[in-house]
Each structure stands twice: as structure tokens, then as C-alpha cells.
MOPAC internal coordinates of N, CA, C and O (Angstrom, degrees):
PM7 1SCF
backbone

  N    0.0000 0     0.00 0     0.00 0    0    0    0
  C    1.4391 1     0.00 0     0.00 0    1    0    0
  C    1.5314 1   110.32 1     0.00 0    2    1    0
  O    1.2310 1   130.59 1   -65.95 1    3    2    1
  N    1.3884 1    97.18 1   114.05 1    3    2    1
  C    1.7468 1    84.42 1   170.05 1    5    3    2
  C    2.0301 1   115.08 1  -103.92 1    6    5    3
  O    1.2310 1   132.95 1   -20.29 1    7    6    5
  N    1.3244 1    92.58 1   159.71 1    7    6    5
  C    1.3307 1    85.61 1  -169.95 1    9    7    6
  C    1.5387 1   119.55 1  -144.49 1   10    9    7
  O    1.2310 1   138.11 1  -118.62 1   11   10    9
  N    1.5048 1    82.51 1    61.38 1   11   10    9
  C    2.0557 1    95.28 1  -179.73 1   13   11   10
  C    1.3271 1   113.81 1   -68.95 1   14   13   11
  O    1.2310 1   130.83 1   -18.76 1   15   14   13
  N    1.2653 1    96.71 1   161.24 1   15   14   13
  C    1.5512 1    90.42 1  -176.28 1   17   15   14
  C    2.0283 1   102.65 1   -78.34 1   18   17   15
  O    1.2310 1   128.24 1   -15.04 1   19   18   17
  N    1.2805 1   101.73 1   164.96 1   19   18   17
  C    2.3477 1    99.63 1   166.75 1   21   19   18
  C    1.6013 1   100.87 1   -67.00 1   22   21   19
  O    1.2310 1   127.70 1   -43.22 1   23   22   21
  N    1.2758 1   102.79 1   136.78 1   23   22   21
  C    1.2080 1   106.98 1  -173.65 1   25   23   22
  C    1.8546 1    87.14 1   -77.33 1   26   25   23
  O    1.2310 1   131.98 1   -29.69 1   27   26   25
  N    1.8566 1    94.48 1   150.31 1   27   26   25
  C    1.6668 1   113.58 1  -176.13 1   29   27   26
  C    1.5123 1   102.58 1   -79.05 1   30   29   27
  O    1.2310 1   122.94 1   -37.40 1   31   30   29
  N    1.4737 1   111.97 1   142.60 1   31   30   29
  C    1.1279 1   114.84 1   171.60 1   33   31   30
  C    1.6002 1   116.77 1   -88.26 1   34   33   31
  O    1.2310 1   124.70 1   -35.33 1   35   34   33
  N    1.3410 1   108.58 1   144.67 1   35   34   33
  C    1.7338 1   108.38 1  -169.31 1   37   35   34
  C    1.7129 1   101.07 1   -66.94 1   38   37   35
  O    1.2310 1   124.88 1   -60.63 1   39   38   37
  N    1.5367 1   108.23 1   119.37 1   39   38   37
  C    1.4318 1   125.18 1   144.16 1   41   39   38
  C    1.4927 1   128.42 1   -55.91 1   42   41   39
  O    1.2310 1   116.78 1    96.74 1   43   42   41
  N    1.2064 1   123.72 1   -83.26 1   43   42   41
  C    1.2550 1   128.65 1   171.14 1   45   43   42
  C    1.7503 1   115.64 1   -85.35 1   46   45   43
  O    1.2310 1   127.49 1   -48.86 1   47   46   45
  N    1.7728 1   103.19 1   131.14 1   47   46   45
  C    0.9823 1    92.29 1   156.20 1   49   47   46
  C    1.6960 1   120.45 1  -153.91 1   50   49   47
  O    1.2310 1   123.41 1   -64.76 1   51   50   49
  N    1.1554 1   111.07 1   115.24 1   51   50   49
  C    1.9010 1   119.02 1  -171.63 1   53   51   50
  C    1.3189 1   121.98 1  -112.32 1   54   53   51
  O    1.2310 1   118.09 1   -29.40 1   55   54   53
  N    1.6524 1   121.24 1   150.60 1   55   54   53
  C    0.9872 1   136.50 1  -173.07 1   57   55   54
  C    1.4102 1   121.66 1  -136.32 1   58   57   55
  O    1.2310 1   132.55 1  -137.16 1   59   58   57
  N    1.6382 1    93.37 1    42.84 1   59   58   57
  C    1.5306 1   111.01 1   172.27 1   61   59   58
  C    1.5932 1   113.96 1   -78.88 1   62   61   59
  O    1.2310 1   123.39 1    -5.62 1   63   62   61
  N    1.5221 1   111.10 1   174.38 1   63   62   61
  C    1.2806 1    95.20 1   172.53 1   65   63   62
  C    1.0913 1   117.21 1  -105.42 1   66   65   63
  O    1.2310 1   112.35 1  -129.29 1   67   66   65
  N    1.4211 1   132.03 1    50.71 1   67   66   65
  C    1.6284 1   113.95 1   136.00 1   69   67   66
  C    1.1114 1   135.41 1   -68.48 1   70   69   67
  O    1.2310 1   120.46 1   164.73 1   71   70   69
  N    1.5916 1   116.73 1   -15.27 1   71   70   69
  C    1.1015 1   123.74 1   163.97 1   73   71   70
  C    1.3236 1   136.34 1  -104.28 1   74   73   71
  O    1.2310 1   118.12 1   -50.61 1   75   74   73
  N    1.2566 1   121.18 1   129.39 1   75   74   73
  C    1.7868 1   134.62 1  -149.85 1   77   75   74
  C    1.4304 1   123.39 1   -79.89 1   78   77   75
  O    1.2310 1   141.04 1   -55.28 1   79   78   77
  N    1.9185 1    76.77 1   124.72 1   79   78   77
  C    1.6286 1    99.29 1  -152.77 1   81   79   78
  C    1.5252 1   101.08 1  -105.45 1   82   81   79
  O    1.2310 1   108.99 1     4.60 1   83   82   81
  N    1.3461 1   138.22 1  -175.40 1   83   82   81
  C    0.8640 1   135.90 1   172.77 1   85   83   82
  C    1.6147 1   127.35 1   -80.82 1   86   85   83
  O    1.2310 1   122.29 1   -33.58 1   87   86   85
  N    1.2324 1   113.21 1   146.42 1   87   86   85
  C    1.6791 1   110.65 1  -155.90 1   89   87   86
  C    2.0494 1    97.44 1  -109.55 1   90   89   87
  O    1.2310 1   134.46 1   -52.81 1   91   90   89
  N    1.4340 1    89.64 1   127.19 1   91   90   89
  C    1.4523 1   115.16 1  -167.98 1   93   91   90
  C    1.3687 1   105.96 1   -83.54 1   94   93   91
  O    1.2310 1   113.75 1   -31.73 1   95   94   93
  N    1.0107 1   129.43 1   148.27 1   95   94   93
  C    1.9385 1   137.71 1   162.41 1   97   95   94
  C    1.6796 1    98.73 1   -60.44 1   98   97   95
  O    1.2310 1   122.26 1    -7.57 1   99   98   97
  N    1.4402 1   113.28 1   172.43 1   99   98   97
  C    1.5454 1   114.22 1   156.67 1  101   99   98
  C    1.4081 1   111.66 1   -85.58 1  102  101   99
  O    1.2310 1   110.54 1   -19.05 1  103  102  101
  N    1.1657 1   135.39 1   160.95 1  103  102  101
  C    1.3579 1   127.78 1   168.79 1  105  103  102
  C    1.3730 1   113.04 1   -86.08 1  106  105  103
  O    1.2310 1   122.20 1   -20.68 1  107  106  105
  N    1.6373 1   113.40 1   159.32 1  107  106  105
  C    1.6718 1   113.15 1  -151.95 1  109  107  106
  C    1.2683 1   102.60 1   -71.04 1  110  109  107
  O    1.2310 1   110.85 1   179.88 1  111  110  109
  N    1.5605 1   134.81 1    -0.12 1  111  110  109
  C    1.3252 1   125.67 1  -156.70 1  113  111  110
  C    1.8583 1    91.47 1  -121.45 1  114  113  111
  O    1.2310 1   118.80 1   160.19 1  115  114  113
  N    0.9583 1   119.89 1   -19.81 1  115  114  113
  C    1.2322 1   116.29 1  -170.26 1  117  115  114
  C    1.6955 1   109.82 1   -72.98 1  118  117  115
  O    1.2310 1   123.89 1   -25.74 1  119  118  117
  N    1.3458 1   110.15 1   154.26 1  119  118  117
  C    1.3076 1   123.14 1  -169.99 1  121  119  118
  C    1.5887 1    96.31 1   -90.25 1  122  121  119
  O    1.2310 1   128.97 1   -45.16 1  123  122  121
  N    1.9434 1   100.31 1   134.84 1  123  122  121
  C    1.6780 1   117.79 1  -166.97 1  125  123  122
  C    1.5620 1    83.98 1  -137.54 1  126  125  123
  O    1.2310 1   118.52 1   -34.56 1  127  126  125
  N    1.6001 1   120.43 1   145.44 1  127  126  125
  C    1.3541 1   140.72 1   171.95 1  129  127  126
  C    1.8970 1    94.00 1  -148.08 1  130  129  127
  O    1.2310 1   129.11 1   -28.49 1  131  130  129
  N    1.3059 1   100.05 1   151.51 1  131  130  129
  C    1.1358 1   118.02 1  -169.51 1  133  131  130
  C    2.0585 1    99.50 1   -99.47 1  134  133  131
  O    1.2310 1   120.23 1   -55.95 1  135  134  133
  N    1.1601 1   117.17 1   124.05 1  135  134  133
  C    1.3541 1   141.64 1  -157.59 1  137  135  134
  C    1.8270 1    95.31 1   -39.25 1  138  137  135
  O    1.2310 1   120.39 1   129.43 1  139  138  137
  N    1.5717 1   116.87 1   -50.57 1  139  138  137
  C    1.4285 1    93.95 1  -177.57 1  141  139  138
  C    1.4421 1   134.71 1   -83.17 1  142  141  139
  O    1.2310 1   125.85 1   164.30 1  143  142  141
  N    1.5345 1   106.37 1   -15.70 1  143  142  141
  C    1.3317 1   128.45 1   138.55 1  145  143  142
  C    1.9756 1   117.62 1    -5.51 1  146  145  143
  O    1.2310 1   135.00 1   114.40 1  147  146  145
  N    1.4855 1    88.58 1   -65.60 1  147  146  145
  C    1.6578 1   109.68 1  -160.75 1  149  147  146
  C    1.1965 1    92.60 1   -85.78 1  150  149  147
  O    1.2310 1   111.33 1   161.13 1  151  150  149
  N    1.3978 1   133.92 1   -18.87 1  151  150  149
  C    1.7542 1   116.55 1  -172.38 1  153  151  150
  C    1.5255 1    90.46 1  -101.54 1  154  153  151
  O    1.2310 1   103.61 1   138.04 1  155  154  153
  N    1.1493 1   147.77 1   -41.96 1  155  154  153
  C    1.3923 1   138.61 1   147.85 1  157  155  154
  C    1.0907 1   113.91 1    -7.45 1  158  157  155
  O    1.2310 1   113.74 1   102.38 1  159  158  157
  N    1.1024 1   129.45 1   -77.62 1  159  158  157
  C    1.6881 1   154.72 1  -160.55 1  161  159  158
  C    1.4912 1    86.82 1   -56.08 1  162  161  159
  O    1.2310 1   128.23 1   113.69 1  163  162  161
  N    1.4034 1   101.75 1   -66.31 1  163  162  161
  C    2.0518 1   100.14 1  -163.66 1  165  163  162
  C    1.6786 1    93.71 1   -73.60 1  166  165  163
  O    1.2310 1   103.71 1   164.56 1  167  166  165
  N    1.1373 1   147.59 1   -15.44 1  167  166  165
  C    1.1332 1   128.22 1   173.65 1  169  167  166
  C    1.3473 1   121.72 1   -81.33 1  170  169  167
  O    1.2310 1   123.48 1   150.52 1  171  170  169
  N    1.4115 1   110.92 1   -29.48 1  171  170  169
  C    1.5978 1   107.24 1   164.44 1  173  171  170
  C    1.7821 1   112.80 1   -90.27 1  174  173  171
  O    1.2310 1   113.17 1  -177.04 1  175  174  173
  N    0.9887 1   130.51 1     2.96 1  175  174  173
  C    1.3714 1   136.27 1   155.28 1  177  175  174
  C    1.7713 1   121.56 1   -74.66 1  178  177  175
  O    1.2310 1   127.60 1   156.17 1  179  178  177
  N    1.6921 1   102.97 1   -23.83 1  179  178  177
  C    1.0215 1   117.12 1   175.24 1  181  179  178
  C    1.7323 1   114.27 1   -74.61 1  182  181  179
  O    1.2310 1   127.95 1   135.74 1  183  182  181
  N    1.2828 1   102.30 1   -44.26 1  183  182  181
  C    1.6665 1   114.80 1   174.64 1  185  183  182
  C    1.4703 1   114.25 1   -71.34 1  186  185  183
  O    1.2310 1   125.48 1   174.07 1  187  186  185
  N    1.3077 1   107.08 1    -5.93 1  187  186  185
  C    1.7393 1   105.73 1  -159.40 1  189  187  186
  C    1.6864 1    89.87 1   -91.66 1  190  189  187
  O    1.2310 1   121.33 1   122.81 1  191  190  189
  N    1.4520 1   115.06 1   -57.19 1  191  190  189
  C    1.3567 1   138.69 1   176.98 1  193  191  190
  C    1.7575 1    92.79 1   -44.96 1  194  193  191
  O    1.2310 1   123.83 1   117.07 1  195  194  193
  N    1.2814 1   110.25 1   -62.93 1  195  194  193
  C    1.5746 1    98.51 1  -160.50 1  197  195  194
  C    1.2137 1   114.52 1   -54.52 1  198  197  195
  O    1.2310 1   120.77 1   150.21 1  199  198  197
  N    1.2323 1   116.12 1   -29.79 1  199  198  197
  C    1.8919 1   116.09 1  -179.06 1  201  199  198
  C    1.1712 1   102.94 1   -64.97 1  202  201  199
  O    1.2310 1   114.29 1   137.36 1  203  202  201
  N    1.2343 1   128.42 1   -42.64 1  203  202  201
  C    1.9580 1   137.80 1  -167.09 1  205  203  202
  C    1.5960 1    80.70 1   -65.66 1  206  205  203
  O    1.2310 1   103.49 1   124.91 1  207  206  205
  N    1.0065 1   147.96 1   -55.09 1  207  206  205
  C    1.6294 1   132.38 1  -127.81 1  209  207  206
  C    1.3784 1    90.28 1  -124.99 1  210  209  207
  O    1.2310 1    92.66 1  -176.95 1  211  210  209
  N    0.6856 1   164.23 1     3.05 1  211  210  209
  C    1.6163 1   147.55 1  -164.61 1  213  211  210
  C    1.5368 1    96.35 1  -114.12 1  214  213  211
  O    1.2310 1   123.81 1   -11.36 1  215  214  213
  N    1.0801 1   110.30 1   168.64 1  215  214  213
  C    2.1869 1   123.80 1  -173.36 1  217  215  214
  C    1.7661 1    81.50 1  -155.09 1  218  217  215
  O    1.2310 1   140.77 1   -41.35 1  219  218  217
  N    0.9896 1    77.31 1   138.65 1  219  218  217
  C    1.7915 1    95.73 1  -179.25 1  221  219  218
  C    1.7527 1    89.11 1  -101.55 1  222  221  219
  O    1.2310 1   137.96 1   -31.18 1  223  222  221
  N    1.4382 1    82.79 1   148.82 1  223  222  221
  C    1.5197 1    86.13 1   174.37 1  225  223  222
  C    1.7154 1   146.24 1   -90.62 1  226  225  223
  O    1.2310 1   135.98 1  -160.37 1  227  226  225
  N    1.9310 1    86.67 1    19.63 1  227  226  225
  C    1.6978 1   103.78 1   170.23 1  229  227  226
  C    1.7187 1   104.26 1   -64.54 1  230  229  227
  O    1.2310 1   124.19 1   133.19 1  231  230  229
  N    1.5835 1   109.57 1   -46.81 1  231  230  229
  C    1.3020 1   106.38 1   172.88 1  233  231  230
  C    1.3268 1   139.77 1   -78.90 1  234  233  231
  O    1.2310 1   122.07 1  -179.88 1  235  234  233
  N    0.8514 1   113.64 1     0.12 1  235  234  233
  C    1.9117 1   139.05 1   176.68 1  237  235  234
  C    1.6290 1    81.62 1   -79.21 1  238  237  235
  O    1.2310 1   110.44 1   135.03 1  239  238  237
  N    1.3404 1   135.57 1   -44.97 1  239  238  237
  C    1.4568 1   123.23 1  -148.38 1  241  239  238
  C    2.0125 1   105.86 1   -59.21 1  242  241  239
  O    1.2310 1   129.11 1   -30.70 1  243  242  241
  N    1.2757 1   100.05 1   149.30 1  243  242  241
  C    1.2339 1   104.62 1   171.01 1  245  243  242
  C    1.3710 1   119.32 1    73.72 1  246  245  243
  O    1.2310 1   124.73 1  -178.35 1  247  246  245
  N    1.4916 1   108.52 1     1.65 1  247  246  245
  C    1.7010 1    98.43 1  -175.28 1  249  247  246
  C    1.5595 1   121.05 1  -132.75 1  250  249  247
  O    1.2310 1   120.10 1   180.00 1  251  250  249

């Protein structure tokens, strides 16, 4: 007598990406910058913005 259990039928099943998929090249036409490049860029974009947005607080005075 054998006495396996019924095999379970699959409940869940996803093909999001938390789970690890295979890792693609860039394509030859697509635009590539090298990582410190890009924090450069946003760090002087960061200073550029701050001058536009900031009020010093000689003019804040009194109001």
C-alpha cells in the first residue's frame, strides 16, 4: 500500500519582479553614463535649484 499524500494544487502564482529574472545587456543605441557622472549632474542641479528657491532671511525680516 502506498500512501502519498495528492499532490497540492498551486495557489499562488506571480511573475513580478522580486523574483530573479534574467539580466539583459543595454541596447547599442541606448544612452549609458558612468554612475559618478550622474551624481555630479544631480549634485550640481541640486545647487542650481537651490539658488532659484531659497529667500534668505534678510527678506523674510519683518513680515
Amino acid at each position: 500500500m502506498d500512501h502519498t499524500a495528492p499532490a497540492k494544487k498551486e495557489v499562488f502564482h506571480s511573475e513580478t519582479s522580486i523574483f530573479a529574472h534574467e539580466n539583459s545587456m543595454p541596447k547599442a543605441n541606448q544612452a549609458k553614463m558612468p554612475t559618478w557622472a550622474l551624481l555630479g549632474i544631480l549634485i550640481v542641479a541640486f545647487f542650481i535649484l537651490k539658488t532659484f528657491i531659497y529667500i534668505s532671511d534678510k527678506k523674510r525680516a519683518g513680515k
